[in-house]
N, C-alpha and C positions, 0 to 999 in steps of 0.2 A: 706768619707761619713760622715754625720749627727753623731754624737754621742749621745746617750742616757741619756737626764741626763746631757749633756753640760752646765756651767754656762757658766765659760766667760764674758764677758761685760753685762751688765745687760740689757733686749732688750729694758726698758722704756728707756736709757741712748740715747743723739744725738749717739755716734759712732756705740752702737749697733743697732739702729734703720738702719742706715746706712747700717751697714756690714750687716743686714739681709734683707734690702731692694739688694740690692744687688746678694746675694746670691740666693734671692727668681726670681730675674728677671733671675740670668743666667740659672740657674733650671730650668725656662720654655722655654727659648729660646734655649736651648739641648733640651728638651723634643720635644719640635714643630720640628728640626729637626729628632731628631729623630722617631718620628712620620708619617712625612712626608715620609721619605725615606724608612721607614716599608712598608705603601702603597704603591708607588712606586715599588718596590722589584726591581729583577733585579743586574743589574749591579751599580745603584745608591746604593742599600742597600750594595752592598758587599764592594765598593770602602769606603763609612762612613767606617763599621766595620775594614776593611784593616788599614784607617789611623788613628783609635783609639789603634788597635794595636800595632803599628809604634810608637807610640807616647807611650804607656807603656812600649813597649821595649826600648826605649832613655831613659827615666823616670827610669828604674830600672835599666837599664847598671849604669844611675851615681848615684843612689843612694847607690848602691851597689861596687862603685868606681872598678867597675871590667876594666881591663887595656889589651890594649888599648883602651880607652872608645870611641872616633870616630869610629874607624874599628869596631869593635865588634856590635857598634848601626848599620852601616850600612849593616854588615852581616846579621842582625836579621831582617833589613827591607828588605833588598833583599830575604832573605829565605821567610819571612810572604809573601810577592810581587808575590812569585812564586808558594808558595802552593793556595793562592786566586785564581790565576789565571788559574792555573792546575785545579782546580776544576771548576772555573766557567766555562773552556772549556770543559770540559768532558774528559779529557785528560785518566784518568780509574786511579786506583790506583795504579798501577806499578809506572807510572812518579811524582805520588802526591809523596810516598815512596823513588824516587830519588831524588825529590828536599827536603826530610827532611832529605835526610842523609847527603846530597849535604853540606846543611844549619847548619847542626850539627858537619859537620866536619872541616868545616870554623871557627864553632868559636871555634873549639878543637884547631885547626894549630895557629889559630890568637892571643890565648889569650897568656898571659905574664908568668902566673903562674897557681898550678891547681886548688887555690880558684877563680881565676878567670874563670876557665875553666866550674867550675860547677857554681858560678850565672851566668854567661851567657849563659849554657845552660837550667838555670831554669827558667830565665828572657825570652828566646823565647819560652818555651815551656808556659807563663803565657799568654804572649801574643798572643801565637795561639791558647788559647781558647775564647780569645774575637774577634780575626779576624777572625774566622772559622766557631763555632759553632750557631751564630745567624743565618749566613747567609745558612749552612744548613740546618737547622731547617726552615728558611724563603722557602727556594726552595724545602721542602719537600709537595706533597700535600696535606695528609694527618693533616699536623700542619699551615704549612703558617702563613697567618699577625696573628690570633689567637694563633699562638704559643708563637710568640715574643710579644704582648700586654699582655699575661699571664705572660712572665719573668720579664716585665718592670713594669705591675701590683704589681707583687709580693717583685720585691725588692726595686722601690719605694715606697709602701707603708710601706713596714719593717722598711723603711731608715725613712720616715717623721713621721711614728705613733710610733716608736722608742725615736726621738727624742722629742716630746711634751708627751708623757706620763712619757719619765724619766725625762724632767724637772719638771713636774704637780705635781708628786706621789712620785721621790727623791727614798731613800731607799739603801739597802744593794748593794754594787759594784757588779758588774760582774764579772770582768777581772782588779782588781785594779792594778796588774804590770804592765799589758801592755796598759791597756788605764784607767785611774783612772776616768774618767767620764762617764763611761757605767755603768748603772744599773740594777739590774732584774726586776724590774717596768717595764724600758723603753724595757728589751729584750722582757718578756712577750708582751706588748703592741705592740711591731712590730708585736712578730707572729700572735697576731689575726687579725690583721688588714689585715696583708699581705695572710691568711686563705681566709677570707672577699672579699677580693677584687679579689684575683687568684679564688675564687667560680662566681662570679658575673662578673666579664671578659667571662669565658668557656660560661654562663648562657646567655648572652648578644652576642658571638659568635654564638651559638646555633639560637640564634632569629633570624639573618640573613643566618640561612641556613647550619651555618660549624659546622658542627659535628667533636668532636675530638674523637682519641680510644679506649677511656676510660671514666666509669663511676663517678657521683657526688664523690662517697666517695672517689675515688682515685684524684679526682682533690683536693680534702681536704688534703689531706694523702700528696699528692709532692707539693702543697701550701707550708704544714707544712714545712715539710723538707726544701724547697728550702730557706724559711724567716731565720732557724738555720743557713741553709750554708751561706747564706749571711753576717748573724751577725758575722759568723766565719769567712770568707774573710775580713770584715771588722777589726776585730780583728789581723789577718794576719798582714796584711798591717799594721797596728798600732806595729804590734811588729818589725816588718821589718823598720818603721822606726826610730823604739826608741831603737833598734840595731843601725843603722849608724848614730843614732843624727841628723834627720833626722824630722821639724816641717811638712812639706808637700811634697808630689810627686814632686811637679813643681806650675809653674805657669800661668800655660796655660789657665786656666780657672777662672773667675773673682768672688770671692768669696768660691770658692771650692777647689783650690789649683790647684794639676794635674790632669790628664786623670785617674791616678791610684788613687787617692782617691775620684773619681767619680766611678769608674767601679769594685774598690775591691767587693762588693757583688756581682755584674753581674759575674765576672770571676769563683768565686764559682759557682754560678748558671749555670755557663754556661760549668763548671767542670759537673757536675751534669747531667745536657743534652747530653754531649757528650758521657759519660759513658751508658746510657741510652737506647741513638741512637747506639749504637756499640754492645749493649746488643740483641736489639732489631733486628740487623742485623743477629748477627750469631745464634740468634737464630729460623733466617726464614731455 
């Protein structure tokens, strides 16, 4: 994601005009997808979410050089492939519960050693919070497309009002070890924006009719929270990679790097949602 506070190439400079042109068009063209396929719902939204997934678990099996790095990605997409799909059948929680232990014990047997044992059991379980928990959240009635325009509300806005206020306003570091161009300018500045916008989604939801669970001040209250978890996935991710020496996720995406430094704040958030939604269950 964006950093706070990023210099970098200077953006009046040709390259950085470039690399932000760039950036700016892939940004909307995920976004437009992702969008799209919100609407949509169904089986289109789950298959997106599956193969961003997919692609974070390949992304962090090798960033984390956990071995066997083939076997172990394609355990982790056959495991993510099976809990998708258990769900999206209605298969009941017994078989969802099979194929996680199924998927858990594949990459115990597969891996080489036991550091590898445990990032690639950390790396499927990061990834089955962004193949999973959107798409229940999307099939729940009660939240649907208003649910996921509120998380894409909240941590886009974190992400971009983040990065223009800590470049504007500058100031004291964040998190100087782990990513030296985050600031508290630009952290403040995400979370109000991301307040702002997760208020004005729900409010804009409401106009056409979908009422969510909860009131104004609680949409404020897990806004808030959700903009911190995000800055803190983000932060994650920045330490995870400045652990393995590690400039980007991948490169899959043009100006952004990989899947994983697009979706470290979503994953938080979507940490966040699923604890949530589990809370909420056992306590009907």
């Amino acid at each position: 994601m964006a950093e706070p506070g990023q210099q970098g190439r200077h953006p009046g400079s040709a390259p950085g005009r470039s690399e932000l042109r760039l950036r700016v068009l892939s940004g909307l063209v995920l976004a437009a997808v992702a969008l799209a396929a919100t609407w949509l719902g169904g089986f289109v939204f789950a298959a997106l979410w599956l193969a961003a997934g997919i692609a974070m678990a390949f992304e962090w099996i090798t960033i984390t050089r956990a071995e066997p790095r083939t076997t172990l990605a394609a355990l982790c997409a056959a495991g993510l492939a099976g809990l998708v799909v258990a769900y999206k059948l209605d298969t009941g929680w017994s078989a969802e519960l099979a194929v996680l232990v199924l998927a858990c014990a594949g990459l115990l047997i597969a891996a080489d050693r036991g550091r590898d044992r445990g990032w690639a059991l950390a790396g499927f379980g990061y990834a089955a919070l962004v193949a999973l928990v959107p798409v229940i959240i999307r099939d729940r009635p009660e939240l649907g497309a208003i649910g996921i325009l509120w998380m894409f509300g909240v941590v886009w806005t974190t992400d971009v009002a983040a990065y223009f206020t800590g470049r504007a306003l500058g100031g004291p570091k964040l998190a100087p070890r782990v990513s030296p161009k985050k600031t508290w300018s630009g952290f403040l500045g995400g979370l109000a924006g991301a307040i702002l916008v997760g208020v004005l989604v729900v409010q804009l939801g409401r106009s056409f009719g979908t009422e969510l669970p909860f009131g104004l001040a609680w949409v404020v209250v897990a806004s808030a929270i959700a903009s911190v978890a995000s800055q803190i996935g983000d932060l994650g991710e920045s330490a995870l990679k400045r652990h393995f020496g590690a400039k980007d996720s991948g490169q899959l995406i043009p100006g952004h790097g990989g899947v994983m430094d697009r979706l470290d704040g979503f994953a938080a958030v979507a940490l966040l949602c699923g604890v949530a939604l589990a809370g909420s269950r056992l306590a009907r």
